[in-house]
Structure formats: C-alpha cells, structure tokens
KEDOTI-551705 format. One record per atom (N, C-alpha, C): atom name; x, y, z. Coordinates in pm, whole numbers. Layout:
! residues N
+------+--------+--------+--------+
! site !      X !      Y !      Z !
+------+--------+--------+--------+
!   CA !      X !      Y !      Z !
...
+------+--------+--------+--------+
This chain:
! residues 170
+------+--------+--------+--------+
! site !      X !      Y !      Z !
+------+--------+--------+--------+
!    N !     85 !   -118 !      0 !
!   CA !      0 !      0 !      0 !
!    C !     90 !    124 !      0 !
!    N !     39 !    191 !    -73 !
!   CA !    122 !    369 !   -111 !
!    C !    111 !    483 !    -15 !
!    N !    120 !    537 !     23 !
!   CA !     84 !    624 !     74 !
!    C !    137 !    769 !     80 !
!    N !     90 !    861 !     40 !
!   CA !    121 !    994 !     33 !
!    C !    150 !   1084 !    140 !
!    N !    261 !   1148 !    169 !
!   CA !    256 !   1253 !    312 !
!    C !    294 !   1375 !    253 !
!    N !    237 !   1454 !    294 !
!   CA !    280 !   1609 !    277 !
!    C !    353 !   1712 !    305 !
!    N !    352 !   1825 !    295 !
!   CA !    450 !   1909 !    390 !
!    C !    430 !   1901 !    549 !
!    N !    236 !   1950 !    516 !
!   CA !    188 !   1932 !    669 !
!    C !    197 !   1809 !    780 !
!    N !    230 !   1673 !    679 !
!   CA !    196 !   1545 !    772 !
!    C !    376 !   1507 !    810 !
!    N !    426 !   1603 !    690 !
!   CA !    642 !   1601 !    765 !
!    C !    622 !   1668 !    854 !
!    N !    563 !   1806 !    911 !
!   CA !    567 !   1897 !    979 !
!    C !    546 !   1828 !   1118 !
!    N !    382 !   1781 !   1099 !
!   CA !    363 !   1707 !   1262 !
!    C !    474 !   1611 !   1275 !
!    N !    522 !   1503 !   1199 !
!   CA !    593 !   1438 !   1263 !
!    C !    746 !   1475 !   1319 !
!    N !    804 !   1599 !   1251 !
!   CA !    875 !   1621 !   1272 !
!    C !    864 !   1690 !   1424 !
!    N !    779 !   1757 !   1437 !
!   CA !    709 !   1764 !   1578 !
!    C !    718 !   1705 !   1701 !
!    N !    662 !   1593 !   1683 !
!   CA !    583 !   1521 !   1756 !
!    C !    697 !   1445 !   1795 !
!    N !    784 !   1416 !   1663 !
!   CA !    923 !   1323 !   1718 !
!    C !    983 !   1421 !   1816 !
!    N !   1039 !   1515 !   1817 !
!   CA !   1063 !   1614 !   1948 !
!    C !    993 !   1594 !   2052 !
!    N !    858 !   1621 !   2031 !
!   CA !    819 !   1623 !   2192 !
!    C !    683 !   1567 !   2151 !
!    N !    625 !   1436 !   2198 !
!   CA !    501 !   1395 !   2190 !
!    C !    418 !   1463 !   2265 !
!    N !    444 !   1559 !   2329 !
!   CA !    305 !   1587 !   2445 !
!    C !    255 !   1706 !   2385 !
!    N !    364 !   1756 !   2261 !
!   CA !    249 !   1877 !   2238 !
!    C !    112 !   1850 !   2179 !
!    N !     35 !   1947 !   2209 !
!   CA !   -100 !   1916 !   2201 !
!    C !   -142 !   1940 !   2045 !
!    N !   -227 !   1937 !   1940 !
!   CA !   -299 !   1971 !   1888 !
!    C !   -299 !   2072 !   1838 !
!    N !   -372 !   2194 !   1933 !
!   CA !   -318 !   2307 !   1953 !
!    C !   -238 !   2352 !   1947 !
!    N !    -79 !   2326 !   2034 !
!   CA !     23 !   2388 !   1965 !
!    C !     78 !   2358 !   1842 !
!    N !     42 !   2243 !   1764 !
!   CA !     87 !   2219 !   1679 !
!    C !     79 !   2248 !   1565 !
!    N !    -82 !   2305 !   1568 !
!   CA !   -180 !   2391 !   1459 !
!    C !    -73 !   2532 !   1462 !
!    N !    -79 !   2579 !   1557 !
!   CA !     -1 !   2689 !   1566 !
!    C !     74 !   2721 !   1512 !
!    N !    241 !   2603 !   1499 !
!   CA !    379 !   2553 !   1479 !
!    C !    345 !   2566 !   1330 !
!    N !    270 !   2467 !   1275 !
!   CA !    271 !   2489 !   1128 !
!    C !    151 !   2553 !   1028 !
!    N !     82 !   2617 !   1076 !
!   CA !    -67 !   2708 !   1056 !
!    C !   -112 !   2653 !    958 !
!    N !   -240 !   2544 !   1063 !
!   CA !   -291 !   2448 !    960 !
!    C !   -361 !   2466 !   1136 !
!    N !   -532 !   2432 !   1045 !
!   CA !   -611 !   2417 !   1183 !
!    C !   -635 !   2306 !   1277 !
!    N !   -702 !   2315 !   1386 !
!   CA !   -686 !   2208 !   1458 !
!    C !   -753 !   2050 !   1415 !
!    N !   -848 !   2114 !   1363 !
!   CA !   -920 !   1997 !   1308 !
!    C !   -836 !   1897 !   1183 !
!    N !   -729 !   1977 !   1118 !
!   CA !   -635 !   1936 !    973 !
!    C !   -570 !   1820 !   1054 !
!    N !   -466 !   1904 !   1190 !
!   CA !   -377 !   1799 !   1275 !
!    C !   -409 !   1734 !   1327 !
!    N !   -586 !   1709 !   1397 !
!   CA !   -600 !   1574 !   1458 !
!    C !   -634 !   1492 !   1323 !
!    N !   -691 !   1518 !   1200 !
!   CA !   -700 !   1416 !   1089 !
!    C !   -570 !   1389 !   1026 !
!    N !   -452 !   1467 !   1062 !
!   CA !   -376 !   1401 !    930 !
!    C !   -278 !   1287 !   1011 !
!    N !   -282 !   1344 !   1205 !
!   CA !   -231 !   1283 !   1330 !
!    C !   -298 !   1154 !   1326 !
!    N !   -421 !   1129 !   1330 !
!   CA !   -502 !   1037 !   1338 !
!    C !   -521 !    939 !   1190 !
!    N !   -469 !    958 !   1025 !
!   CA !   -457 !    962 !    935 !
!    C !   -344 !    839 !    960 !
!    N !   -229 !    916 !    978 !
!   CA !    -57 !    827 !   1005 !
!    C !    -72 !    736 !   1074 !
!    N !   -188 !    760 !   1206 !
!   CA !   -167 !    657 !   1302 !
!    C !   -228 !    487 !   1233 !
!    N !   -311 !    511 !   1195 !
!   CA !   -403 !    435 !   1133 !
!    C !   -327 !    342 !    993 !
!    N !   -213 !    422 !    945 !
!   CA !   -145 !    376 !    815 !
!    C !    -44 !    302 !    863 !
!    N !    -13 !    331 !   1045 !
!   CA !    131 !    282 !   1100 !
!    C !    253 !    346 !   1063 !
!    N !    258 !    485 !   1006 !
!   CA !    370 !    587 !   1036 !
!    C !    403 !    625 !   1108 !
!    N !    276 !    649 !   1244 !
!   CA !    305 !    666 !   1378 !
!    C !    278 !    552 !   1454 !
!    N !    362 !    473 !   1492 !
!   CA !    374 !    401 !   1552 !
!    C !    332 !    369 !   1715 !
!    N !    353 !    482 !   1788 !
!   CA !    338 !    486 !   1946 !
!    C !    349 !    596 !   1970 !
!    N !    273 !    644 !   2112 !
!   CA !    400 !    768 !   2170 !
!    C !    403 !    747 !   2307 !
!    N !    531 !    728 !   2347 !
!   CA !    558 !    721 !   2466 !
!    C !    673 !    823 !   2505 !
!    N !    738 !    815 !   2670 !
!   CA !    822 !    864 !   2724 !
!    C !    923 !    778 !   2715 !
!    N !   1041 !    922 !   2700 !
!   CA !   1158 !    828 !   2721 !
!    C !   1223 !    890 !   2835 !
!    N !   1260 !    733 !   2924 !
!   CA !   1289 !    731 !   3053 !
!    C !   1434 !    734 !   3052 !
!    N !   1483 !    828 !   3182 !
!   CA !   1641 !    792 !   3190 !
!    C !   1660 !    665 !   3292 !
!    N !   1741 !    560 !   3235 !
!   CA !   1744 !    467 !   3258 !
!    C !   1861 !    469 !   3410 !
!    N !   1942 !    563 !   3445 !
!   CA !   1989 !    570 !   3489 !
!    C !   1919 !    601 !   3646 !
!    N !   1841 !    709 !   3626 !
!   CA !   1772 !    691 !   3750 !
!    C !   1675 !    600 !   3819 !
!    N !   1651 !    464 !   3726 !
!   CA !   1558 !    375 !   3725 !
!    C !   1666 !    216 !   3732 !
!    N !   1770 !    252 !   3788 !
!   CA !   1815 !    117 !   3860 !
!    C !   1849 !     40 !   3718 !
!    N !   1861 !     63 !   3579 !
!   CA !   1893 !     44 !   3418 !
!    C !   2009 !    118 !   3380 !
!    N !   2083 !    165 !   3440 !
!   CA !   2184 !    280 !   3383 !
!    C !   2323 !    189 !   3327 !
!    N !   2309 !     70 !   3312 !
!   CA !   2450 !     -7 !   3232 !
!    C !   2355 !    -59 !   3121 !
!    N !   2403 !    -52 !   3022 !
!   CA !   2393 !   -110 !   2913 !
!    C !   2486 !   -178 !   2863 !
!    N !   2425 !   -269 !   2770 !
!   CA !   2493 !   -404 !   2680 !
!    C !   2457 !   -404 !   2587 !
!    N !   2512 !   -439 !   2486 !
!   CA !   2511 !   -530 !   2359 !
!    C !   2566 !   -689 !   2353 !
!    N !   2488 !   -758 !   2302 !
!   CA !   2532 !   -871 !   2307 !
!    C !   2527 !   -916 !   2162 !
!    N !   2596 !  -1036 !   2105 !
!   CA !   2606 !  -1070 !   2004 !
!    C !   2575 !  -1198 !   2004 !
!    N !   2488 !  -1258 !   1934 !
!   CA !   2459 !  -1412 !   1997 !
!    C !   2439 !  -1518 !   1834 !
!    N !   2513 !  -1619 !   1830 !
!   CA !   2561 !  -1699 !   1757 !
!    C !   2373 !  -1832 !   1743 !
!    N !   2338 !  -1853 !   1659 !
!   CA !   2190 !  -1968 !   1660 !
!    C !   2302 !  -2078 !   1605 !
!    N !   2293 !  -2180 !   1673 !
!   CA !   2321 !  -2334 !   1664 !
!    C !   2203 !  -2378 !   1527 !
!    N !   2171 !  -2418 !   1443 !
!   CA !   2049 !  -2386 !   1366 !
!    C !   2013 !  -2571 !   1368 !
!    N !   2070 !  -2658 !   1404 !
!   CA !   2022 !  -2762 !   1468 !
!    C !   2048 !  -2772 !   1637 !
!    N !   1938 !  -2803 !   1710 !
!   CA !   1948 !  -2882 !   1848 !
!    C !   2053 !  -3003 !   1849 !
!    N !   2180 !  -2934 !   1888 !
!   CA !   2281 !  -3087 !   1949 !
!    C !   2168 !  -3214 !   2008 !
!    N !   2081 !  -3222 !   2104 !
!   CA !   2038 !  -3318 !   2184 !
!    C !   1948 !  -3423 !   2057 !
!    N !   1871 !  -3346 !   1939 !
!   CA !   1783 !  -3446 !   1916 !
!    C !   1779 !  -3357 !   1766 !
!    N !   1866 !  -3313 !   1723 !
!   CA !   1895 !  -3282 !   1587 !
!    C !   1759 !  -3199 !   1509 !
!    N !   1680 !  -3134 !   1568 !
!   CA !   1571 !  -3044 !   1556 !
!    C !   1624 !  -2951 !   1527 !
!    N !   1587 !  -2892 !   1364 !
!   CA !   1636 !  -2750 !   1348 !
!    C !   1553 !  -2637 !   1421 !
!    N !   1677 !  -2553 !   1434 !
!   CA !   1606 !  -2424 !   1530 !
!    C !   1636 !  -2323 !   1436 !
!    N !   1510 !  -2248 !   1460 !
!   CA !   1480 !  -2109 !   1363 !
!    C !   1559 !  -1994 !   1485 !
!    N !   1608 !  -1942 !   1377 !
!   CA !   1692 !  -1775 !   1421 !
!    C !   1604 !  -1688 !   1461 !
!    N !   1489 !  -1709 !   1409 !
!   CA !   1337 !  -1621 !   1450 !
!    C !   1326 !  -1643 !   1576 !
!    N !   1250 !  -1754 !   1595 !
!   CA !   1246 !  -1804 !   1696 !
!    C !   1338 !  -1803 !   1829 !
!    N !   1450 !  -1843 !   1810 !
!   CA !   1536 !  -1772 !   1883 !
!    C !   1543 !  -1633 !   1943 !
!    N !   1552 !  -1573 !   1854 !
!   CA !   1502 !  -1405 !   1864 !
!    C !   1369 !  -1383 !   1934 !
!    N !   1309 !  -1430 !   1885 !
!   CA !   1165 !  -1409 !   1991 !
!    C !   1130 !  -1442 !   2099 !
!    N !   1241 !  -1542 !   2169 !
!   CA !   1266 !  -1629 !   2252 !
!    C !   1355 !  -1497 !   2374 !
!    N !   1468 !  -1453 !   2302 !
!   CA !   1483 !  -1320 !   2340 !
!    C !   1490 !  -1224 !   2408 !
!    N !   1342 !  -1214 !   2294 !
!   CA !   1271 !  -1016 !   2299 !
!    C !   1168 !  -1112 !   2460 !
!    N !   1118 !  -1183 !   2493 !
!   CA !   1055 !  -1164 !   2613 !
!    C !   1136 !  -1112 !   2714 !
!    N !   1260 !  -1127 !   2727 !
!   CA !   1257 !  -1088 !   2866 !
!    C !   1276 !   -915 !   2883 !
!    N !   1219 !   -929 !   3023 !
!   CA !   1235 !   -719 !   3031 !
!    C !   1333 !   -645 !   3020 !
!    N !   1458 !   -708 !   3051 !
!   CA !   1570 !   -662 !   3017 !
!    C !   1618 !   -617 !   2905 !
!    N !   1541 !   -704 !   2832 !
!   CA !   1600 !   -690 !   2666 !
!    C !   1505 !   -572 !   2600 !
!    N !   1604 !   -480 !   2544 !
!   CA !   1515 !   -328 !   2485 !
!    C !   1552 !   -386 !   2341 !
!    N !   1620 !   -442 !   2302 !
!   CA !   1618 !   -468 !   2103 !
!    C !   1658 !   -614 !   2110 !
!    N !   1634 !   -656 !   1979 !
!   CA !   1679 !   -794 !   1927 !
!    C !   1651 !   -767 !   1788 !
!    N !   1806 !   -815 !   1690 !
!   CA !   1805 !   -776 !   1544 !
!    C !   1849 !   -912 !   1504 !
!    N !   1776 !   -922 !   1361 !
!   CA !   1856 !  -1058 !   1349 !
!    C !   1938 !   -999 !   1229 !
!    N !   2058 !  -1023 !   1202 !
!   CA !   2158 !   -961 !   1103 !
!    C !   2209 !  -1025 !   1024 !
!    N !   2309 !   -977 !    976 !
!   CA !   2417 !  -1097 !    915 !
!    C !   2560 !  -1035 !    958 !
!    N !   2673 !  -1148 !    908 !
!   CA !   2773 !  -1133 !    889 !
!    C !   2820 !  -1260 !    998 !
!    N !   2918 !  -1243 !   1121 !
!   CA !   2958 !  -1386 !   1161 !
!    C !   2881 !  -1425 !   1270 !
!    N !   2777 !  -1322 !   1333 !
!   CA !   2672 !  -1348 !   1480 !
!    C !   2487 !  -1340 !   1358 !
!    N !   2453 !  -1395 !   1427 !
!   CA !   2300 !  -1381 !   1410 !
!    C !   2198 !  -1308 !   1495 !
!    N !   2247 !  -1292 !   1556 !
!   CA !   2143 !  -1167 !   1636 !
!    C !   2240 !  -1044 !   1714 !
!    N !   2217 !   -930 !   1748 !
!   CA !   2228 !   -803 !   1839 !
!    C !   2112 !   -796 !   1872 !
!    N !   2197 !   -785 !   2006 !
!   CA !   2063 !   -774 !   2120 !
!    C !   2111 !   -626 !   2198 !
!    N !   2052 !   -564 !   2273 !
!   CA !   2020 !   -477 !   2375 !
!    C !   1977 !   -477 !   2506 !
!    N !   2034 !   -491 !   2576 !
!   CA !   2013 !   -525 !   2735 !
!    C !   2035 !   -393 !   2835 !
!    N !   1940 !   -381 !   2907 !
!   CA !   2010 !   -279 !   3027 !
!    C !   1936 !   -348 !   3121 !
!    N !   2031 !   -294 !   3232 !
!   CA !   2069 !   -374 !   3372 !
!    C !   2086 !   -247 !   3459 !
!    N !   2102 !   -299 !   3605 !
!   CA !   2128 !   -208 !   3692 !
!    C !   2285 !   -230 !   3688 !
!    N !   2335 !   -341 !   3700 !
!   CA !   2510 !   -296 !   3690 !
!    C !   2566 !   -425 !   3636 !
!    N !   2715 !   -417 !   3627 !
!   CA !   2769 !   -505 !   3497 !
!    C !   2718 !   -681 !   3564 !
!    N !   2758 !   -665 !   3647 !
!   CA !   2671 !   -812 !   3759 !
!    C !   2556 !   -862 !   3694 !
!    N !   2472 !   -796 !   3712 !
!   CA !   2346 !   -792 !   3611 !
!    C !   2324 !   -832 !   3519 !
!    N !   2397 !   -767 !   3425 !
!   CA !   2428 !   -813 !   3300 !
!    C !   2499 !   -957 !   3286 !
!    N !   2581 !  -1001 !   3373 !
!   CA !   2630 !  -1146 !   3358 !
!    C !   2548 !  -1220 !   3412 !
!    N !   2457 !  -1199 !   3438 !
!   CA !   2343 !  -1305 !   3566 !
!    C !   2283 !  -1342 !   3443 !
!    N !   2240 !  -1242 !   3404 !
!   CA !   2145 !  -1211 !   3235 !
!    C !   2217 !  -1325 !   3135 !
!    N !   2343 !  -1300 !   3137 !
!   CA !   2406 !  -1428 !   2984 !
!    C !   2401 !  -1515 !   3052 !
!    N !   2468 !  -1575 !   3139 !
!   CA !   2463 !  -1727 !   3240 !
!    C !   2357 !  -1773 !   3291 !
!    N !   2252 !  -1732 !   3294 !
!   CA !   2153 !  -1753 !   3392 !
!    C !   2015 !  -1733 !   3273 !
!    N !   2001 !  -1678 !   3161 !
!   CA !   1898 !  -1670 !   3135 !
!    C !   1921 !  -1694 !   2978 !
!    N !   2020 !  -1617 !   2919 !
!   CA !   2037 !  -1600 !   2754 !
!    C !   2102 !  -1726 !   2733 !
!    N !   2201 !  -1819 !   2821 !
!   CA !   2237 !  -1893 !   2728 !
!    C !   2133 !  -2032 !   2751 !
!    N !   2059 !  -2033 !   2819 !
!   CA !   1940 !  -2137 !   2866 !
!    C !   1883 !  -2139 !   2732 !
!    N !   1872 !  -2027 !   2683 !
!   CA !   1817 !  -2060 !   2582 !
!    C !   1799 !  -2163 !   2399 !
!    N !   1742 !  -2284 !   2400 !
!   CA !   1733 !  -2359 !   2316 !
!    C !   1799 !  -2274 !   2188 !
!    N !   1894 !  -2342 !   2126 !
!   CA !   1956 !  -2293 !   1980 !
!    C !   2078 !  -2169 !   1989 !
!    N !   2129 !  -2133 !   2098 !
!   CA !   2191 !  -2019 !   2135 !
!    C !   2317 !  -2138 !   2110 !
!    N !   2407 !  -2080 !   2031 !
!   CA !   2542 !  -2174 !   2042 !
!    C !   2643 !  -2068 !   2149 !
!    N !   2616 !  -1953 !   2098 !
!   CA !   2744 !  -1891 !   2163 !
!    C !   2669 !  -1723 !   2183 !
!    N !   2780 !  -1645 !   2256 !
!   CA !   2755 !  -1519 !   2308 !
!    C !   2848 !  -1471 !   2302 !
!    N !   2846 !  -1294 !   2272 !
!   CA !   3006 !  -1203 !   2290 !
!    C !   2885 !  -1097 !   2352 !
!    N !   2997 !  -1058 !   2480 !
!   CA !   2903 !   -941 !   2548 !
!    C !   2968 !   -805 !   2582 !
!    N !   2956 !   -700 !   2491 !
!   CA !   2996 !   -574 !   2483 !
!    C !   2962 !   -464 !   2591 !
!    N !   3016 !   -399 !   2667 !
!   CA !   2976 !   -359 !   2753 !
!    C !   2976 !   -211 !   2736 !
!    N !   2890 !   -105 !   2738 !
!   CA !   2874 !     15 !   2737 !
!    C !   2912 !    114 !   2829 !
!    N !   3037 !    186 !   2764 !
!   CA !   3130 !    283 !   2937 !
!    C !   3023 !    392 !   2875 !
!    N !   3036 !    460 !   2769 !
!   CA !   2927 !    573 !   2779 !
!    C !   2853 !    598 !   2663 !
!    N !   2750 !    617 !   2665 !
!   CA !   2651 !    670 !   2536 !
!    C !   2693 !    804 !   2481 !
!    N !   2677 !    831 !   2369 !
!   CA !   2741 !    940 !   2323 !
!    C !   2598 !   1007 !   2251 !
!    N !   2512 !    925 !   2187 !
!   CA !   2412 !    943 !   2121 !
!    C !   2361 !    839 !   2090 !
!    N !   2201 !    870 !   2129 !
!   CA !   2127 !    779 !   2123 !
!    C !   1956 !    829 !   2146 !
!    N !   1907 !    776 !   2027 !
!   CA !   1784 !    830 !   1944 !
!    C !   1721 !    760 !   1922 !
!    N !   1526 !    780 !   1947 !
!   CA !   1436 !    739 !   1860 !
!    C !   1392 !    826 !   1697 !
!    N !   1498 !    880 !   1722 !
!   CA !   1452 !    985 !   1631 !
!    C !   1459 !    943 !   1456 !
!    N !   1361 !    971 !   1373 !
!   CA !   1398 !    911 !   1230 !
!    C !   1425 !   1040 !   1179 !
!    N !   1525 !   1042 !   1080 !
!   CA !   1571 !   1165 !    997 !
!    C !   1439 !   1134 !    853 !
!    N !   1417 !   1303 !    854 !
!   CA !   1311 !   1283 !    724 !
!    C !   1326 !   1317 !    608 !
!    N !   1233 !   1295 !    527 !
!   CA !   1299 !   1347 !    416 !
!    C !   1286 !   1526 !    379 !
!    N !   1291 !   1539 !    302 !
!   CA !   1310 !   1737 !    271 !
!    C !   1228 !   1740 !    183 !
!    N !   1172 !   1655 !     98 !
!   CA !   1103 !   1664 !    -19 !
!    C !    930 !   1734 !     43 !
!    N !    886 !   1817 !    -24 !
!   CA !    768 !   1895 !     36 !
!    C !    642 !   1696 !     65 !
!    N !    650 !   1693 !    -99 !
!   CA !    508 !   1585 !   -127 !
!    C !    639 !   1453 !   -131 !
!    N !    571 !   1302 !   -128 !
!   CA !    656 !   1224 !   -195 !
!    C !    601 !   1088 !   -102 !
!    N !    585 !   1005 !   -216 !
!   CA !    531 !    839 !   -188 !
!    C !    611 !    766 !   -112 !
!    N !    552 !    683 !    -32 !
!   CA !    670 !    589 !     75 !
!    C !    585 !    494 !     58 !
!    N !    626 !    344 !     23 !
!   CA !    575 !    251 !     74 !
!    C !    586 !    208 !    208 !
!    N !    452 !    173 !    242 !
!   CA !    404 !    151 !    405 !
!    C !    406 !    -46 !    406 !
!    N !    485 !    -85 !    460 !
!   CA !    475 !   -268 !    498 !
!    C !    404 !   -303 !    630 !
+------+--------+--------+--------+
C-alpha cells in the first residue's frame, strides 16, 4: 500500500518526534494548519502505521537500568540433543521476552542476532548471559559488549526534505 505525506503530515511528525506531548493546539499553531487538519492528518498516520506509538523516554539511569549491553549471539540452527532445526526467528523471539531486553536484530555477517540489554550494573548483566540467555534452546554462543558511555542515542527518524513524496508503508 502507497501512501502519500505532505509538507503538513512532515511537519507534525517532525514535531511530535521532538516532543510527543504537544497538544494539537500547539501544533496547529507551529505549522498554521487548523486544529481539526492535525488531529485528521495525526489520526490519518496513526491508522497507516507511520506513527507508531508515543511514549516517554525514561532515563534509565535513575531507574536502577543505567549499564547497558550489547550482546552478540551466535543460533546453533540444529538442536545438538535431538537434531531439531532451530529457527533464528524463533530464537530471537525467545529473546525479545525478557524485560531486560530493549532490542533484538537478526543480522548478518559472523553473529545472528544483536541484542540490547540494560541492567542495573555489569553483575546484572552477567546473571542475564549465564543464567537466562544462554538457557536458551539454539543459542550456540555469546560475545558481550559492555557500554562505558553513550554518546548518542535516538528514537529519532531523519526525514525526508522533499515537500510531497510516496513511501511505501509494509
């Protein structure tokens, strides 16, 4: 499915990616288009899945989360015990449950998944690979990267400049 966005529907999102709480109202304001335009074209995206969510973003640091990880994790793609192939999906989804885990990618090159973990401290994080990630069915192996400091780090999507212009929506 195609879908068309405009100057006005770059405008809100460019918006909204800044700061979700502005209202409506200010937003009519921001790009002088009425209120009624921004809750239809707001309510428009949401519905197409351009806007995805809106939530807060929490500092993890004051919430007992302030170490972060990357992990790199290797899929065995048969079960050693009973020769059952195991899906990389699956694996991955196997994963994304626990709360700890903020991403899971499945990639390429010599690991099959990056993952994202935050923890309260590096302890944590090893309780997490020994105790929970490598339990997991089809996991052959693990490399665990440890995060001294964030430099940048974004939900933010860069947009395009073009006023009008088609995007396919999946």
């Amino acid at each position: 499915m195609s879908v068309k966005l405009d100057e006005k529907d770059m405008a809100i999102l460019a918006l909204i990616q800044e700061n979700s709480k502005l209202t409506a109202k200010q937003i009519s304001k921001q790009i002088n288009a009425p209120i009624t335009t921004v809750f239809a074209k707001t309510k428009r995206m949401e519905e197409l899945g351009v806007i995805k969510s809106h939530r807060a973003i929490l500092a993890p640091e004051k919430l007992d989360s302030g170490t972060a990880a990357f992990l790199l994790a290797s899929v065995s793609y048969r079960a050693k015990i009973d020769d059952v192939p195991v899906s990389q999906r699956v694996v991955a989804e196997e994963i994304a449950k626990f709360p700890e885990v903020q991403e899971v990618h499945i990639i390429t090159g010599d690991w099959d998944l990056l993952v994202k973990l935050r923890a309260e401290s590096v302890d944590a994080v090893g309780k997490f690979v020994v105790d929970k990630l490598r339990l997991i069915k089809g996991l052959e192996k693990t490399l665990t990267c440890m995060v001294f400091e964030t430099v940048k780090e974004t939900t933010k999507i860069n947009l395009p400049k073009k006023r009008t212009f088609a995007k396919r929506i999946t």
